[in-house]
C-alpha positions in Angstrom: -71.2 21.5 190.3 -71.2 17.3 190.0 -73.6 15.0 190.4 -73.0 12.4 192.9 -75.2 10.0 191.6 -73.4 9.3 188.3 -72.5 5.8 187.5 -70.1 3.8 189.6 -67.7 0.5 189.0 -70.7 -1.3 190.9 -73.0 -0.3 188.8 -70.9 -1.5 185.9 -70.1 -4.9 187.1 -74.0 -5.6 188.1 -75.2 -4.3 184.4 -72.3 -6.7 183.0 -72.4 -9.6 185.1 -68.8 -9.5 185.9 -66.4 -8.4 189.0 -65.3 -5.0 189.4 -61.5 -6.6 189.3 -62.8 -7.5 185.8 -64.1 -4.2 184.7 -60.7 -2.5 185.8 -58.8 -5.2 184.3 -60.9 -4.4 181.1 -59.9 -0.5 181.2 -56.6 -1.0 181.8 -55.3 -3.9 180.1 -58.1 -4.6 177.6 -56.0 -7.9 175.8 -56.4 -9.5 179.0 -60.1 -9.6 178.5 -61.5 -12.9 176.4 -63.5 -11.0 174.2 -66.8 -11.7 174.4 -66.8 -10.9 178.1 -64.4 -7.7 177.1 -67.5 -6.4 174.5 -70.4 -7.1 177.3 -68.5 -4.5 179.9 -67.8 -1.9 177.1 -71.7 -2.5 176.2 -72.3 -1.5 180.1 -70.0 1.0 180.3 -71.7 2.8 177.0 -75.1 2.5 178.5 -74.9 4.1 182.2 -72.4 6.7 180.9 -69.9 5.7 183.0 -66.5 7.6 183.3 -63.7 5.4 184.6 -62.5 5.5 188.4 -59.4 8.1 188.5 -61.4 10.7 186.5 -64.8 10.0 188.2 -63.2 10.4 191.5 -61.9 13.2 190.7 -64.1 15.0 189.0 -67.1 14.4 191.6 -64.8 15.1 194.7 -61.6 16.5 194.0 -60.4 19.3 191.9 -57.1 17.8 190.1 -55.9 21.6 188.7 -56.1 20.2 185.1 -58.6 21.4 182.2 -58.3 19.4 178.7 -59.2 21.2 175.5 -59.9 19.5 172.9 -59.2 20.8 169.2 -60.0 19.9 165.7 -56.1 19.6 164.3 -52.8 20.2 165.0 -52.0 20.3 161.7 -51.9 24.4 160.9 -52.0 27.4 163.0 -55.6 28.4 163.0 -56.2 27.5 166.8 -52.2 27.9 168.1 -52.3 31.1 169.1 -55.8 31.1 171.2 -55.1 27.9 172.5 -51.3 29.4 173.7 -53.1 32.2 175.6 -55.4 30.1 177.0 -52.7 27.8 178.6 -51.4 31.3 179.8 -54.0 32.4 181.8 -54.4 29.0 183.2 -50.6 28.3 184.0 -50.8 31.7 185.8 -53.6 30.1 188.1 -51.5 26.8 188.4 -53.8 25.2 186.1 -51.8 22.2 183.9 -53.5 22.0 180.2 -54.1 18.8 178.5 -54.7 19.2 174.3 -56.4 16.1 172.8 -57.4 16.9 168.8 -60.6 15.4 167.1 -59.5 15.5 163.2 -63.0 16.7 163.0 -64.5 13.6 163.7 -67.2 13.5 166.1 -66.6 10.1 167.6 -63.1 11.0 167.8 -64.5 13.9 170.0 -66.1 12.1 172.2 -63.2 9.6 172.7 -61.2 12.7 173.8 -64.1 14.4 175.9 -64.2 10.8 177.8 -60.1 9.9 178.1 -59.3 13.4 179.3 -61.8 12.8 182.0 -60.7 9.7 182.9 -57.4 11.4 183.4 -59.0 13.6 186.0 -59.3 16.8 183.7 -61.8 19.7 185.9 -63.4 20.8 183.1 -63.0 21.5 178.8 -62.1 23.9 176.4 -64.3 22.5 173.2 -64.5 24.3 169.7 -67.9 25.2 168.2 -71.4 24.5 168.9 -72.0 21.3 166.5 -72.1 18.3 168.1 -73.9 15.2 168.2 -77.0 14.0 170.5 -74.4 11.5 172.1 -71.6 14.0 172.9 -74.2 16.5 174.6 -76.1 14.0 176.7 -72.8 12.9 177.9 -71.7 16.4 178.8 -75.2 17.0 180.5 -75.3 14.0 182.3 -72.0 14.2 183.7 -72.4 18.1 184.3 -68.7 18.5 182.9 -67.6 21.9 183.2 -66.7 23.2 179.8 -66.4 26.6 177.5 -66.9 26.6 173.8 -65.2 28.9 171.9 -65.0 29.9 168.3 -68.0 30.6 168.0 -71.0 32.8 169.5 -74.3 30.9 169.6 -77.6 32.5 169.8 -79.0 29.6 171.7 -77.9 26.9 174.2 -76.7 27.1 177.7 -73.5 25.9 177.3 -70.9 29.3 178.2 -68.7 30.4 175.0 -66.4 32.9 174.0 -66.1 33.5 170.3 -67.1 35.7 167.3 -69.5 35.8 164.5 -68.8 33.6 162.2 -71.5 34.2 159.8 -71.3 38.3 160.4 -67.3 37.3 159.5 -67.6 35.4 156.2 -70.7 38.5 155.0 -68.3 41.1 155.8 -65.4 39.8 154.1 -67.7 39.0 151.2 -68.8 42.6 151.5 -65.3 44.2 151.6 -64.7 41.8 148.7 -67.7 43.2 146.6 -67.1 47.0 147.5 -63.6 46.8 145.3 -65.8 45.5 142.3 -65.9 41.8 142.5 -69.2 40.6 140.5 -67.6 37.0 139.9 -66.7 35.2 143.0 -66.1 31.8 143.9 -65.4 30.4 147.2 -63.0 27.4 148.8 -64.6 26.3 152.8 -63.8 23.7 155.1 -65.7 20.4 155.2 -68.7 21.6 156.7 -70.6 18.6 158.1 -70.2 18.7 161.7 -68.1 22.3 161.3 -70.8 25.1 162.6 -68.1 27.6 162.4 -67.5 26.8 158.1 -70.8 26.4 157.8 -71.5 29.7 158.9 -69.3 31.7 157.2 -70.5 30.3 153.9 -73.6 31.3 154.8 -72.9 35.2 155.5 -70.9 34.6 152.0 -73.9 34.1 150.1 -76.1 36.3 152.4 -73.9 39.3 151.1 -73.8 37.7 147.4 -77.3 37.8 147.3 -78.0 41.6 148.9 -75.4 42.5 146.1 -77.4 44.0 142.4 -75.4 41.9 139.6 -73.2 39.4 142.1 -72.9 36.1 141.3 -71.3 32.9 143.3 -69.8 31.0 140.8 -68.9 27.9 142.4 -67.7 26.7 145.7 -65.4 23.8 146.7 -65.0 22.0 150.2 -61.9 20.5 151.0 -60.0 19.7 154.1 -57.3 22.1 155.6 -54.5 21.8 153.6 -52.4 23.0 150.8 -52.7 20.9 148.5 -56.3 19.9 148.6 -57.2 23.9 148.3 -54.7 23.8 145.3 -56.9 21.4 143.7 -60.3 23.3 144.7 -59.0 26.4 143.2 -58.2 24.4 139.9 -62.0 23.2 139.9 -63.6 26.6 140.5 -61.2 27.9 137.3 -61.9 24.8 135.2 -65.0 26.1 134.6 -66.1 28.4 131.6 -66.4 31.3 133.5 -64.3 32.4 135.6 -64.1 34.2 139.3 -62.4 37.5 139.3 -61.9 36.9 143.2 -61.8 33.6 145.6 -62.9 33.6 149.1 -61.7 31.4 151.1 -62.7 30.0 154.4 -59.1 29.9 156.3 -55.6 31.5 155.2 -54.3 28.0 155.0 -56.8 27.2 152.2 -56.2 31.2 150.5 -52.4 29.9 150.1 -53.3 26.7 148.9 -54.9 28.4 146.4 -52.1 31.3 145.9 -49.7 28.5 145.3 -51.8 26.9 142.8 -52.5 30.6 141.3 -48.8 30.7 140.3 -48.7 27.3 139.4 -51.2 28.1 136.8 -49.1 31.5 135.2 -51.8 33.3 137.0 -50.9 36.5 139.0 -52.3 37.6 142.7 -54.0 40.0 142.5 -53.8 41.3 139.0 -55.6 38.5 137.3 -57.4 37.3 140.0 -58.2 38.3 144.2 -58.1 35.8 146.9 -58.7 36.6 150.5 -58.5 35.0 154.1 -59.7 34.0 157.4 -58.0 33.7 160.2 -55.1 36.5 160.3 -52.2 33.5 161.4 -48.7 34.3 161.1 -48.4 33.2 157.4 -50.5 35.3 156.2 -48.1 38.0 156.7 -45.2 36.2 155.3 -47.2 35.4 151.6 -45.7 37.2 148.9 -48.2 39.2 148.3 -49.7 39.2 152.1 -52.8 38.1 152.4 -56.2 40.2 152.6 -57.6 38.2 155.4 -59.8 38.1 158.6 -58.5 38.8 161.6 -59.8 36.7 164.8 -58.7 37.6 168.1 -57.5 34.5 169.0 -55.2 35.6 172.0 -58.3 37.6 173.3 -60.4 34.4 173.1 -58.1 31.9 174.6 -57.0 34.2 177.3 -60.9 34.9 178.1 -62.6 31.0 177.6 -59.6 30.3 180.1 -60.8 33.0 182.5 -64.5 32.0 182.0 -63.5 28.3 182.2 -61.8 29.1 185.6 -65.3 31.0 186.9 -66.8 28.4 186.2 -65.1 25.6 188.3 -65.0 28.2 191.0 -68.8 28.5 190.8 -67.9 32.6 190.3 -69.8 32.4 187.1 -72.1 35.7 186.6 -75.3 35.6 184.3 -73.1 36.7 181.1 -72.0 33.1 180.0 -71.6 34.3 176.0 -68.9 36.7 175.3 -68.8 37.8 171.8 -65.5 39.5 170.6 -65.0 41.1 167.3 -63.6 40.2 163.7 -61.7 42.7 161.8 -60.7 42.9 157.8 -57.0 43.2 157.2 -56.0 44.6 153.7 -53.3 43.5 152.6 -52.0 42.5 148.9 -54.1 39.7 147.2 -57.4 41.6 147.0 -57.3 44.2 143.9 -59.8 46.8 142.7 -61.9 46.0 139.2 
């Protein structure tokens, strides 16, 4: 699966101009290193692509029965429950799981994709399609074994096992517009660098705009919490006119703006509909419970893992997308008008 050629210490210290004592010492225990010298190996280092001994050894030669996924945030649920099955399926094939997060952050990506390597991870669980030149030249270059999931692209080679995101946010738009809703408004993720927000804003409007008389009323990014959906929510009904329902990219951003809803005197659903995405535990638990999108996150981590597993075993078949499907839960926040 590896190529054999990639980058060695050597190769390093020749670029640099330095011993290969002095590149170790460097990875290591980088304050030993004056800094100029410290700055012209980390110059090398960026430029061959090189991964550091233990995980480069490892990965080229030896299989170390560790895979590292890397996730956006550990801050809510969204991801717990896939990523729990996927530890599963790997723990039941002696597999130990590293979890580094990326806060969204590209270059915070790529640090992870790197250290986890250099730990002697076999292979990577990443989330979504988006990612930088840098990131995928890396990944190519160093033929890292690796499963996106989350998503379903229509192009790439990479394999992935995910769902729709775009067919998700147009159905739940759809569902939305079937009990009435003319007036919507919407509350997303930040969606530079997100594929998976970006799309399901796009199947929002998709269904907005195949809808006689619909109108998108305003839509708010914000990051994943509480609060900053709270504040979204009070934007979208600043405004002159307002939404008779709210879609909103996750369920952590549809209780945001629930909790800002009562804050405001403003009752769910009767004065005005929010919905989901996601279907995590909380949504259950809202009072009311929360009209949402359910992913099959067990079914996804339990399959990227099996996938994942293929394909360090080289058992890979010609099927390297699997798409699984979305389903609309009704529960209480989504009225009829």
């Amino acid at each position: 699966m590896r190529d054999n050629n990639r980058p060695s210490l050597e190769d390093v210290a020749a670029l640099a101009g330095v011993s290969t004592a002095s590149i170790s010492r460097c990875i290591n225990s980088p304050q030993k290193v004056a800094e100029p010298t410290r700055k012209r190996i980390q110059n090398a280092i960026e430029t061959l692509g090189y991964v550091p001994h233990f995980g480069g050894r490892a990965l080229a030669r030896n299989r170390t029965n560790t895979i590292g996924a890397i996730i956006p945030t550990m801050d809510n649920a969204m991801f717990a429950s896939g990523l729990q099955a996927f530890q599963e399926t790997l723990s039941a094939a002696r597999v130990t799981l590293l979890v580094g997060s990326s806060n969204y952050d590209p270059d915070q990506e790529f640090d992870a994709i790197r250290s986890l390597l250099s730990q002697g991870a076999d292979g990577l669980l990443l989330i979504g399609a988006a990612r930088p030149q840098k990131t995928l030249a890396f990944l190519t270059q160093h033929a890292v074994p690796h499963v996106l999931a989350w998503c379903c692209p229509k192009t790439g080679h990479s394999p992935s096992v995910g769902f729709d995101n775009q067919k998700s946010g147009h159905d739940i738009t759809a569902h939305v517009l079937a009990h009435g809703h003319r007036k919507l408004a919407v509350i997303c993720g930040l969606r530079e660098g997100n594929d998976r927000a970006t799309a399901r804003v796009v199947g929002i409007k998709q269904a907005i705009a195949r809808q006689s008389g619909a109108q998108l009323l305003g839509l708010e990014e914000c990051k994943y919490s509480f609060e900053e959906a709270g504040a979204a929510f009070a934007q979208l009904l600043s405004k002159p006119e307002k939404p008779s329902a709210v879609i909103c990219g996750s369920d952590v951003l549809a209780v945001g703006a629930m909790l800002q809803a009562h804050k405001m005197g403003l009752r769910v659903p009767e004065d005005i509909s929010i919905t989901g995405f996601d279907d995590i535990s909380l949504a259950r638990v809202t009072t009311p419970s929360l009209t949402t999108v359910r992913v099959p996150q067990h079914a996804m981590g339990s399959k990227a893992a099996e996938v994942l597993l293929a394909l360090l075993n080289q058992e890979l078949g010609q099927d390297l997308q699997h798409e699984l499907m979305t389903t609309i839960v009704d529960r209480g926040t989504l009225a009829r008008v």
